[in-house]
Structures are given as C-alpha cells and as structure tokens.
N, C-alpha and C positions, 0 to 999 in steps of 0.2 A: 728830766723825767716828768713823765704829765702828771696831773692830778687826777686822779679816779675819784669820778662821783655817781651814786648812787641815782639809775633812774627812775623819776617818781617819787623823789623827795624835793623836799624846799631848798633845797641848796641847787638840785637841779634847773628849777623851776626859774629860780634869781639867776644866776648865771647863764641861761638861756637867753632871758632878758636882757641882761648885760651886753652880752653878745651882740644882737640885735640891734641895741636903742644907746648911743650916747648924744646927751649928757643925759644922766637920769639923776634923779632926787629920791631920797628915803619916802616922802610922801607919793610918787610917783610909781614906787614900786607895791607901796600899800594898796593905791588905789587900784595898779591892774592885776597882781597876784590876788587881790582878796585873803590879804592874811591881815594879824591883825601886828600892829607896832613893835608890842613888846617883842615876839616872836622873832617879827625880822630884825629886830636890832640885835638878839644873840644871835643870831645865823651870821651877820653882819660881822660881827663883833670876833666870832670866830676867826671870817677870811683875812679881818688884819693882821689876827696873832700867825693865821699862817702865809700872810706876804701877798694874797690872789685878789684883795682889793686895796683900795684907799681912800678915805673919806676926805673929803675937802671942805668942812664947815664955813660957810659965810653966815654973815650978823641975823638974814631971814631965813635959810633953808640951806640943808646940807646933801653936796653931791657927790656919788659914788662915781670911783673911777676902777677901772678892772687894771689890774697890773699884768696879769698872764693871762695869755690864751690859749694854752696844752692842756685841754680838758678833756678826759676822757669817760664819759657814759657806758658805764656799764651793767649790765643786768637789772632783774628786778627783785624784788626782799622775797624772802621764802616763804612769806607768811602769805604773799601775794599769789604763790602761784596756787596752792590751796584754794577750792572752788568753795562757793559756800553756798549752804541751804537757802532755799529762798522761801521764802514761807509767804505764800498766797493762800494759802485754805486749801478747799478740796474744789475741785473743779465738779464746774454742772455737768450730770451727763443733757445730752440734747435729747430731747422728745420725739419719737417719728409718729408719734399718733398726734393726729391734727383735728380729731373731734369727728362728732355722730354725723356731721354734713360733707365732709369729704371720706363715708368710710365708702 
C-alpha cells in the first residue's frame, strides 16, 4: 500500500529529494530545502518510526537512506486553495491631461 503525502509540505519536499539524489546527508538536505535543522530532524524522525527512511550515522556526518519508494502525492491543504487579499493600496488612476503645452 503506498504512502500518501501531502503536496507542498516538507515531507514532500524531503522525499522528493530523496528520490532524486542518493547518497544524501542531513546537512545536505538543510542546505538545499532551506529549512532549518531542528525541523528536519522531526520530519526525519518521524519516517523512521514509520519504516520510509533509515539513518546511517557515521563518526562525522550522518546519511539518509530511503527504504520505500510507493509514494503517492496527493492534493493540496484547503487552506491553500482559499485565494487571499493582496493588499497593494489603492492604485493611481493615470492622467490624460498632459499640461497647457500639449492642450
């Protein structure tokens, strides 16, 4: 049975990567998700207890290994589809009067 993850979240985001790129490093995945340590080490932390990764700690850096690959991307959060105000001000109206020299 796949695993259903959420698209446009960080679990997406890791796992994508996974996908892509082995061998990868926890510092590795800091550096190109742009998230920060802690963060990914609970996201991290979760895939162990659910079996979809495995960390391989050596003495200077430790490497993620992907255990499964039946991933399945679905949809996006509800909060997401929800447009949202944009707030610029008030727009200039434009001018068609161009002065006493071109009337």
């Amino acid at each position: 049975m796949p695993v259903e993850v959420l698209n446009g979240s960080i679990e997406e985001r890791i796992l994508r990567y996974l996908l892509e790129v082995y061998p990868v490093t926890v510092e590795d995945l800091v550096r190109e998700l742009k998230i920060k340590r802690d963060r990914l080490d609970r996201v991290i932390k979760s895939f162990v207890q659910r079996g979809i990764v495995e960390l391989e700690p050596l003495p200077d850096r430790t490497f993620i290994r992907l255990l499964r690959s039946d991933f399945h991307f679905t949809g996006i959060k509800p909060s997401q589809r929800r447009r949202y105000k944009q707030s610029g001000g008030r727009k200039q109206a434009v001018k068609d009067y161009e002065g006493p020299m071109y009337a």
